[in-house]
Residue, then its C-alpha position, 0 to 999 in steps of 0.5 A: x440664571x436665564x437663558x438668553x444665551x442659549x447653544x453655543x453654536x446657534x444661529x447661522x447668521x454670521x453677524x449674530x452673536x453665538x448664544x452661550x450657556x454653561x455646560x456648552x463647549x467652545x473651540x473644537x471641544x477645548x473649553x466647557x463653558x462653567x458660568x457667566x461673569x458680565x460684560x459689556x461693549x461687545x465682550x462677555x466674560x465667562x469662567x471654563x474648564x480647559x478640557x486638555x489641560x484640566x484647569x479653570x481659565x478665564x474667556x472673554x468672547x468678542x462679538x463680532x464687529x458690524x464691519x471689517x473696516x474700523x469707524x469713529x475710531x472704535x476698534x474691530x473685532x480683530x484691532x480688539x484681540x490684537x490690543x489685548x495681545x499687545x498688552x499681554x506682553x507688558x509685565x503688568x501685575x493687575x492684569x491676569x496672563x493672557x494664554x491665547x488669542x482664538x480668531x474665529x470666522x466670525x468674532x474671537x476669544x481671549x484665553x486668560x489665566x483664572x484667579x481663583x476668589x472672589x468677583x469684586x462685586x462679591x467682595x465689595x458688597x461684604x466691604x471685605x476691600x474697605x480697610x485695605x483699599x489702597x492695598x487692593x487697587x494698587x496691582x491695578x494702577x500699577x499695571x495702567x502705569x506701565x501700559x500708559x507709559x507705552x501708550x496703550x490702553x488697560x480698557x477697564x470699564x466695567x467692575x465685571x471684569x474684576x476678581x478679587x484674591x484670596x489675599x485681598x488684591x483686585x485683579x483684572x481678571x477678564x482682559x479686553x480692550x475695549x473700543x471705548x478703551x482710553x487712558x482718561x477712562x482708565x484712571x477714572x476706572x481705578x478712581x471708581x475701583x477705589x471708590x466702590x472698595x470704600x461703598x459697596x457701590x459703583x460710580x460710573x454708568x456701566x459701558x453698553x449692553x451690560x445689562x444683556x448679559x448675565x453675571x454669577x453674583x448680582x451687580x454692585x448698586x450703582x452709587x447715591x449721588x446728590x443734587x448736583x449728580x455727583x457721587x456722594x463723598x465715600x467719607x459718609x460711609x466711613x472711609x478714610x479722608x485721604x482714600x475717599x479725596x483720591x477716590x473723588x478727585x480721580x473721579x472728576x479728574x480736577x487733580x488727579x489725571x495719570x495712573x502714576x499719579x494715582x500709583x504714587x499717591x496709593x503707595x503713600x496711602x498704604x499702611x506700613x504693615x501693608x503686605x507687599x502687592x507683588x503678585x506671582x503669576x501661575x506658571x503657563x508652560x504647560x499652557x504655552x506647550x500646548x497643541x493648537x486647537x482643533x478646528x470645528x464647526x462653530x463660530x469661535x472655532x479657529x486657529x490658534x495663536x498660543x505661544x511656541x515654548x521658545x516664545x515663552x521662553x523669551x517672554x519669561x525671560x523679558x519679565x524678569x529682566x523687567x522686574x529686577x530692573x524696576x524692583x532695584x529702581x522701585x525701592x529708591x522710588x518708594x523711599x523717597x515717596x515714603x519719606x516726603x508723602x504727605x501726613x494724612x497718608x502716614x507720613x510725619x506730623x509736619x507734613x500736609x495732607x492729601x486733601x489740604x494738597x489737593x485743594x492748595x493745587x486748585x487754589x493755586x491754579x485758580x489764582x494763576x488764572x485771575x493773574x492771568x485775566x488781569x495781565x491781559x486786561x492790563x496789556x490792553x490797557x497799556x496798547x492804547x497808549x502804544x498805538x500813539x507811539x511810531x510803528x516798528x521799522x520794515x528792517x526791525x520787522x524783517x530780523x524779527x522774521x515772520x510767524x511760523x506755521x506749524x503743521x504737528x504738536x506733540x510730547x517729548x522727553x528722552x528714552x532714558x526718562x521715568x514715565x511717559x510724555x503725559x498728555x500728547x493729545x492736547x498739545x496741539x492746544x499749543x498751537x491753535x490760537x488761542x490761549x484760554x485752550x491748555x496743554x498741561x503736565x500731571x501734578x507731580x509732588x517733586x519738582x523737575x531736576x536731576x535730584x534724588x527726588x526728582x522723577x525727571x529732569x523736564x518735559x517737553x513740546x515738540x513743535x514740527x513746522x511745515x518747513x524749515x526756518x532759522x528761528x528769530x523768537x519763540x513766545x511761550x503764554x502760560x497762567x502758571x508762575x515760574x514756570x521755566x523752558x529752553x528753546x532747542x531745535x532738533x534734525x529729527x522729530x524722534x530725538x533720544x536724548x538731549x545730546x541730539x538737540x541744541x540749546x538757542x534760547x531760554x526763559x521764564x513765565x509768570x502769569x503770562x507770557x515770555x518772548x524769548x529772542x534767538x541770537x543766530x549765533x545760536x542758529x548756525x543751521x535752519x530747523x523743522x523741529x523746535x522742543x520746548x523743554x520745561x525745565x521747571x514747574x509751577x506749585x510748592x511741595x504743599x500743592x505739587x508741581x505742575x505746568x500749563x502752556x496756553x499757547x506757542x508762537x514761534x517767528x523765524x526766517x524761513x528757509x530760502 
């Protein structure tokens, strides 16, 4: 190994990073440095001996950030130890058990359980992942299900961070969130996990500062790749068709964009023999009942944060009360799954594949796109002839009311649905003009209902105006066919169920666009928020369901 990172405590420039090499100690003495796993994007990994407690912990050192003030959104020293503590508090099984969080005077550490194995790049340069891909990714795309669904980031960016067990399952076990974290990022991340199972070679460019670091077992070579710059189809190595079109398609993110979708999609890809995934996390009490750390001289060395007892206490307890929830819940859910997943993953003879699915949902999305060109184009045509016709009256103009500013777009569903409100970020699509800029659902292989096999009952786009009005009409565009929606107004802009809004309209889009007139009968009262609450999706059980809105247009009286 070299010796770039050299004495623990080196340097007395604040703003530089401590220099570390084995056999050094951090934290008062606490931890002995053992060996260097990576890192990147201001972190670096490291195994260490817990000299109080005597066991082996995982160490993940944030170099301290250029300023204490966050810029270009990118997180600071102490926004990425806060990030990583709050996801430590999610039950989230690919993810190792985050001890302690060590605030330094300059930079910080992240304390975390060590799995014992294998790192990844170890294991998947011996292909020991190969066969049973989908089983060892699927503890990680769990763990990014639950913390999307509470809109946080997991932060895998780099393979460094991952460690393989003994039973074949991949695990994160070098916690951070990073300030390049996202929730794209993650499941291209589980995308490039799957794919690097499958070659022994890793697809993504590997995050910042990589390379100045060491690591215990060479790196993964990075992925052949063709003319076009993309990675070469894993199928050349040998790997099953379905993993290897799920490996691609989470690449490029053209079918495959929520880490649900890649969970689900994992569950049907795993062989009925396939031992269960659930892992048992080791006992942290003793950890949780230690004493805070002894202050020294170096920069990591600070205050403690480790859970009191009675904090762990309520954590394990918050967990198991998680898991028997789910478990109940994840049974029927993996039935279903089971029973109407696609044959390529197992599934019966008359059934589609996944590459047939996903290729279909393209197809279908191509094809909704020529309708729409050509409903446009044939709208123009018909608006020469109606210029000739007589203008609305000023009376008609002034029911149908005025166009509606609004000053806020985001998702919407009720507390009590499954998963999250995917794809927040792009609903102010809805309101910017233009229609060729898209808010779209995730692909979802059941339609909307409130079926057994439904995963929800719809999915929403909450509209705030700058002030309140009586809606008059509301025009959803959309290229998608059948794609259904009611029109509700709600008094607050977090409402927990549908029993807090009110129903004034509904409609249907195909290609198009749909304009649906308020009554205002139904408009017994003036709004500020308006809820489109699709109900019904585009696609078929060959391609999945899914919905794309181009554009929202609401008209109304505003308020006197």
């Amino acid at each position: 190994m070299s010796s770039k990172e050299g004495n623990v405590n080196g340097g007395s420039d604040n703003s530089a990073s401590p220099r570390l090499a084995p056999g050094g100690a951090v934290a008062g003495g606490r931890y002995r440095l053992v060996a260097a796993h990576g890192g990147g994007n201001g972190l670096r990994y490291w195994q260490a001996r817990d000299q109080r407690l005597g066991r082996e912990v995982a160490l993940v050192f944030v170099d301290p950030a250029p300023s204490d003030s966050a810029e270009d959104g990118k997180k600071t020293t102490g926004e990425v130890l806060d990030a990583t503590l709050a996801l430590s508090k999610l039950w989230a099984p690919g993810v190792a058990g985050v001890l302690d969080v060590i605030r330094g005077k300059v930079g910080g550490i992240i304390v975390a359980e060590w799995t014992p194995g294998k790192s990844f790049a170890a294991a998947a340069a011996e292909k020991r992942l190969a066969s049973g891909a989908a089983e060892a990714l699927r503890p990680l795309a769990d763990s990014a299900s639950r913390a999307h669904a509470e809109q946080r980031d997991v932060g895998l960016v780099s393979p460094d961070q991952l460690r393989v067990t003994d039973d074949g399952l991949a695990i994160l076990a070098f916690p951070g969130v990073t300030p390049a974290a996202s929730m794209e990022d993650d499941v291209k991340a589980l995308g490039a996990v799957l794919y690097a199972a499958q070659t022994g070679t890793w697809p993504l460019d590997l995050p910042p500062g990589s390379d100045d670091v060491d690591v215990t077992d060479s790196r993964l070579p990075a992925a052949e790749r063709d003319s076009s710059g993309t990675p070469v189809d894993p199928q050349k190595s040998g790997a099953p068709v379905s993993q290897s079109t799920l490996a691609m398609r989470t690449l490029d993110g053209s079918s495959v964009s929520s880490a649900s979708t890649v969970l689900s999609l994992l569950d049907g890809a795993r062989p009925s023999s396939a031992p269960s995934s659930a892992r048992t996390s080791p006992s942290r009490s003793d950890y949780a009942e230690a004493e805070a750390l002894s202050e020294g001289d170096g920069p990591w060395d600070s205050e403690s944060e480790e859970l009191s007892p009675a904090e762990q206490r309520v954590r394990d307890q918050r967990r198991w009360v998680i898991m028997a929830g789910t478990g109940a819940v994840g049974v029927l859910v993996i039935i279903v799954l089971l029973i109407t997943m696609m044959g390529g993953f197992g599934g019966r003879d008359d059934d589609v594949p996944l590459s047939a699915q996903l290729d279909a949902m393209q197809e279908e999305q191509r094809a909704s796109r020529e309708a729409a060109e050509q409903s446009a184009q044939s709208g123009q045509d018909d608006s020469s002839e109606s210029e000739t016709s007589a203008s609305p009256t000023s009376s008609a103009r002034e029911e149908k009311g005025e166009k509606l500013t609004v000053a806020d777009a985001t998702t919407w569903q009720p507390s009590s649905s499954a998963g999250s409100a995917e794809n927040s970020a792009l609903a102010v699509n809805v309101t910017d003009g233009s229609a060729d800029t898209m808010w779209r659902t995730d692909t979802y292989e059941n339609q909307f209902g409130k079926g057994p096999s439904a995963f929800k009952p719809g999915l929403g786009l909450l509209l705030s105006l700058e002030e309140a009005a009586r809606l008059t009409e509301v025009t959803v565009s959309s290229p998608d066919r059948g794609v259904e929606f009611e029109v509700r107004t709600s008094d607050t802009a977090s409402p927990t169920s549908l029993d807090d809004t009110t129903l004034v309209g509904e409609g249907a889009v195909s290609g198009g666009k749909e304009s649906v007139s308020i009554d205002s009968d139904d408009m017994d009262t003036d709004a500020q928020y308006v809820i489109i609450w699709i109900t019904k999706l585009s696609g078929s059980d060959a391609s999945g369901y899914s919905a794309q809105i181009g554009e929202v247009d609401l008209a109304g009286l505003p308020e006197d």
